[in-house]
C-alpha positions in Angstrom: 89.5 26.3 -17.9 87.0 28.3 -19.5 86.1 25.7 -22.0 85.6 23.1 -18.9 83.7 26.0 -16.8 81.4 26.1 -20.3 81.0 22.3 -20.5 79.7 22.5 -16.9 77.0 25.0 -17.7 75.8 23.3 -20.3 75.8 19.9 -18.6 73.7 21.8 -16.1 71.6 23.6 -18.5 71.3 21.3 -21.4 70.9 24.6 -23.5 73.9 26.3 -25.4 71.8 29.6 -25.1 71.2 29.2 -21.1 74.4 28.8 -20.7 76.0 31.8 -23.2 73.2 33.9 -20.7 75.1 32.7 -17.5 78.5 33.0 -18.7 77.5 36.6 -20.9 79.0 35.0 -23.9 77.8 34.6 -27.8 76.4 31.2 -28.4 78.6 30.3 -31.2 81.4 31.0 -28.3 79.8 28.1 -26.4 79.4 25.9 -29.3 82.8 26.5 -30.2 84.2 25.9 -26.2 82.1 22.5 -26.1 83.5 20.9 -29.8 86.9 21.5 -29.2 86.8 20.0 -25.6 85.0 16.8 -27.9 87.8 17.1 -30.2 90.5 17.5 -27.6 88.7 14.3 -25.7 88.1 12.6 -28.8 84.5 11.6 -27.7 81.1 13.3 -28.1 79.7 14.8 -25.1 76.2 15.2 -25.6 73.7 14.0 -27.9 71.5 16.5 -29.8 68.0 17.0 -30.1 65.8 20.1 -31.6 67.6 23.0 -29.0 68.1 20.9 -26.3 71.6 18.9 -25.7 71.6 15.7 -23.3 75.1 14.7 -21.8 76.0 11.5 -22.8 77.7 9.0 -19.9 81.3 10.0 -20.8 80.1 13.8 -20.0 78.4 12.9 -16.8 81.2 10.7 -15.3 83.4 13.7 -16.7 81.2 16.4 -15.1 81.3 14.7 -11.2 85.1 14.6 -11.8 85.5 17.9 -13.2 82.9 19.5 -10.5 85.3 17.6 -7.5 88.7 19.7 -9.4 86.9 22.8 -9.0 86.2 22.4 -5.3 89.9 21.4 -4.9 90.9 24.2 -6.6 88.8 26.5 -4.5 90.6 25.0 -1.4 93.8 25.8 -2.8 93.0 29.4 -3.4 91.7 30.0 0.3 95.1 28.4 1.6 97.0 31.6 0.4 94.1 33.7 0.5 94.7 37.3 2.6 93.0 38.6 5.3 91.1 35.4 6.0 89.7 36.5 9.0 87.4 38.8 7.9 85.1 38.5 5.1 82.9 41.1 3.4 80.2 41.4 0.6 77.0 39.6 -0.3 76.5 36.3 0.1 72.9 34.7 -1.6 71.4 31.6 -0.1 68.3 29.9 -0.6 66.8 27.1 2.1 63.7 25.2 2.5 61.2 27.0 5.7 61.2 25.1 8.4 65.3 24.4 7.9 66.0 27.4 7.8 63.8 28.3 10.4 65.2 26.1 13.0 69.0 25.7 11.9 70.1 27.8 9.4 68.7 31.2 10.5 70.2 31.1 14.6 73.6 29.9 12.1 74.0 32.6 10.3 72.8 35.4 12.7 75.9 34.3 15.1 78.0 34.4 11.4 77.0 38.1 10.9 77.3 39.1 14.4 80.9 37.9 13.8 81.5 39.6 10.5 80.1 43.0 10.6 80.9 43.8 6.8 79.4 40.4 5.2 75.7 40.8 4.1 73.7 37.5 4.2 70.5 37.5 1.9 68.4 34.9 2.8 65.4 33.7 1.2 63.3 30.7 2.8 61.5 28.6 -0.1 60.1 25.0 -0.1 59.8 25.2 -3.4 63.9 25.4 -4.6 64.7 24.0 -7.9 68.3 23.2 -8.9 68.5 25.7 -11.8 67.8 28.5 -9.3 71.0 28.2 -7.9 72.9 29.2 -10.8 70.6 32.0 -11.7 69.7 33.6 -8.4 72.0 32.3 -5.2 75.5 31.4 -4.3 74.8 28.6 -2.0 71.3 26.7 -2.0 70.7 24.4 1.5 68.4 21.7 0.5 67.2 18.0 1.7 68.6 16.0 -0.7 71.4 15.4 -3.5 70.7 18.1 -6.4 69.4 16.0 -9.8 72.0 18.5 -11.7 75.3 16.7 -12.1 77.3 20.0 -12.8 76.3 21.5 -9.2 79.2 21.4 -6.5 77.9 19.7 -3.4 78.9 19.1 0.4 77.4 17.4 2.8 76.3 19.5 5.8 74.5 16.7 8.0 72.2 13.8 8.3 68.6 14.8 9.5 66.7 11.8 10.8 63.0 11.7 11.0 60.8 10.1 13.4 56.5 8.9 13.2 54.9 11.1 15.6 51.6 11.5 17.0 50.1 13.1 20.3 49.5 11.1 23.1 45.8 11.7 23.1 45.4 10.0 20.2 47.3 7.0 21.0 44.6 6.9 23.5 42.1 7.1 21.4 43.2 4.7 17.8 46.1 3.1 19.3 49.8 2.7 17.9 50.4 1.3 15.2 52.8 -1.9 16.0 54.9 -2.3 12.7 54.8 -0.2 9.3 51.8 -2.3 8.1 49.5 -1.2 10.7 50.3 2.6 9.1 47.4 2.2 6.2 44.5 1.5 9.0 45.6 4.9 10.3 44.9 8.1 9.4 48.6 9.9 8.4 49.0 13.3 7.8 51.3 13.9 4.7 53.8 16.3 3.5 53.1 17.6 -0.4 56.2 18.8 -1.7 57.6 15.2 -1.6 57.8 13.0 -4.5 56.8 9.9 -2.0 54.1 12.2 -0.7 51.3 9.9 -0.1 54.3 6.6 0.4 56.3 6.6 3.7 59.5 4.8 3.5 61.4 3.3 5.9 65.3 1.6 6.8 64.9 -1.9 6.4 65.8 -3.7 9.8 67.6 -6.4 8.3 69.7 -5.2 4.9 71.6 -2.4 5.6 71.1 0.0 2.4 67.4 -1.5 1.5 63.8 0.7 2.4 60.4 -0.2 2.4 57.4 1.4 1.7 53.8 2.2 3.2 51.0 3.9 1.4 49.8 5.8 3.7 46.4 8.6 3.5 45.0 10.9 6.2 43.2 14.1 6.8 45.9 17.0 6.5 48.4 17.4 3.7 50.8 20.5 3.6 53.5 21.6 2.6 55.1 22.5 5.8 56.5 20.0 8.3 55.8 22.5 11.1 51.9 22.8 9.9 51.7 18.7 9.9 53.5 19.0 13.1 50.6 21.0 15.0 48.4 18.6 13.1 50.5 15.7 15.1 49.9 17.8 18.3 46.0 18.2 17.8 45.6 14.5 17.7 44.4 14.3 13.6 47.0 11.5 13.3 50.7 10.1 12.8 53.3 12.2 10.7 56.8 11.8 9.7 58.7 14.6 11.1 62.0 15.9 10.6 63.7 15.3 14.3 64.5 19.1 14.1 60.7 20.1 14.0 59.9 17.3 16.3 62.3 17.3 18.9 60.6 20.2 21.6 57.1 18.6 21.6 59.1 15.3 21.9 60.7 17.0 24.9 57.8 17.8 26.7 55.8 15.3 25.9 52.7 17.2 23.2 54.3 14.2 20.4 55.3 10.7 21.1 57.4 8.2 19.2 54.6 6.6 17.9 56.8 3.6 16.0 60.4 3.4 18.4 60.9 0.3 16.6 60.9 1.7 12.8 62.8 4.2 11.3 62.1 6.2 8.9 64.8 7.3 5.8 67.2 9.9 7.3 67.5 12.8 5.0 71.0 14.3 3.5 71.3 18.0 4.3 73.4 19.6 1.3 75.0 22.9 0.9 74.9 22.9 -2.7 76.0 25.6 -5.3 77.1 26.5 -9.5 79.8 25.6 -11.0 81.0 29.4 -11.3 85.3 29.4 -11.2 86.7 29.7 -8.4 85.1 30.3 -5.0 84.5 33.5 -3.5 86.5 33.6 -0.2 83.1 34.7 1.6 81.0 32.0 0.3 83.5 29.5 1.3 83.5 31.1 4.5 79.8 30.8 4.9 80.0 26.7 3.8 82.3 26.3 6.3 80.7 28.0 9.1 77.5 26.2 8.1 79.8 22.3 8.5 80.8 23.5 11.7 77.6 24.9 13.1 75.2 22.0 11.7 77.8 19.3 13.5 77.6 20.9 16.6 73.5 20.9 16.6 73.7 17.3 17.0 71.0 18.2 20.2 68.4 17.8 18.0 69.0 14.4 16.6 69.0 12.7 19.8 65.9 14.1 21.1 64.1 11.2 21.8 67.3 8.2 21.7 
């Protein structure tokens, strides 16, 4: 096990020396772990270059595998676990502003009003990198699959997004009738995405396939709730998470502005190290996060 928990590290890592720091081991400990799982395999694992190591495809398909035993594993010790009703101690997590904001936050307060000895540190971030989460947090709650192929993932929910714009200036510039229309208008774009300045959207007629718009405006930030007030004051269209968009939906400051094109949902992941076996209070927390991000389902059909 610990030669398996190594490889993980230094899938995650591609470093033998970032990953003797995480596990506060020697190097040469690390070194020796990782060839005797190669010899005990009978492949090589990662490819060498200067001091960096890059897994090789029999260590990537071996990491998902390995990374899905662990999780099980983690299952099995919480089914014998004691006093499973109450958790205690300090539990790290990392989340992107405005989800946290809106979901996660009202979540976890109703979790710690529940469980009076577990301490929740929370730190709100749009700007979380995978490596963090190994370093700094147990759990990280981010849009997206990590890039990382060592980190243990779960799917919390599916967060659909919506083109929004106020109704004054609909008035004013008209809808746009299909995605191609979206270049003649001015769109207000979100910076910390890599398809910043492209909008894509679910093909109508292949399931599975997207498109994509280039799209430019007069407001860029990164914060969906600053690009929402941009929406509201009539300086153009913006793709909005459904959970930022939803109230001014409801009362009517936002419109749909394209009912007839969707754009791609987002995958909200609770996402966290490959570290041995889980903590009974962080798999607590994961838990209470599945169940409390299902039942918010409110906020996807705000406007269906």
């Amino acid at each position: 096990m610990d030669d398996l928990l190594t490889f993980l590290h230094v899938v995650e890592t591609s470093s033998v020396s970032a990953a003797a720091e995480r596990l506060k081991i020697s190097k040469s400990v690390v070194s020796k772990r990782v060839s005797d799982l190669e010899t005990e395999l009978g492949v090589q694992l990662f490819q060498r270059s200067g001091h960096r190591l890059f897994p090789t495809e029999n260590a990537i398909v071996y990491s998902r595998r390995l990374c899905e035993i662990v999780a099980d594993l983690d299952k099995a010790s919480d089914l014998v676990a004691q006093d499973r009703e109450s958790i205690a101690g300090d539990v790290k997590i990392a989340c992107p502003m405005a989800l946290g904001t809106h979901l996660l936050t009202p979540s976890l307060i109703t979790l710690a009003q529940r469980q009076p000895r577990l301490v929740v540190s929370l730190v709100l971030d749009d700007r979380i990198y995978d490596h963090r989460v190994s370093e700094s947090y147990d759990i990280a709650i981010r849009m997206g699959a990590p890039r990382s192929e060592s980190l243990i993932v779960r799917k919390l929910a599916i967060s659909h997004r919506v083109v929004c714009c106020s109704p004054a200036y609909a008035d004013r510039f008209g809808l746009p009738q299909t995605i191609d229309d979206l270049p003649n208008h001015a769109c207000l774009t979100y910076t910390n995405a890599l398809t910043s300045r492209v909008w894509q959207f679910e093909s109508p007629t292949r399931r599975g396939n997207h498109r994509t718009v280039p799209v430019q405006g007069r407001l860029v930030a990164n914060s969906p709730e600053i690009l929402c007030n941009g929406a509201i004051a009539g300086l153009g269209l913006a793709v909005l998470p459904m959970f930022v968009a939803a109230q001014a939906l409801r009362d009517g400051r936002l419109i749909d502005a394209l009912p007839n094109a969707r754009p791609l949902a987002d995958t909200v992941y609770a996402i966290r190290p490959p570290n041995g076996r889980l903590p009974t209070r962080v798999r607590a927390v994961i838990d209470h996060l599945v169940g409390a991000f299902d039942a918010k389902s409110g906020w996807e059909t705000a406007i269906r």
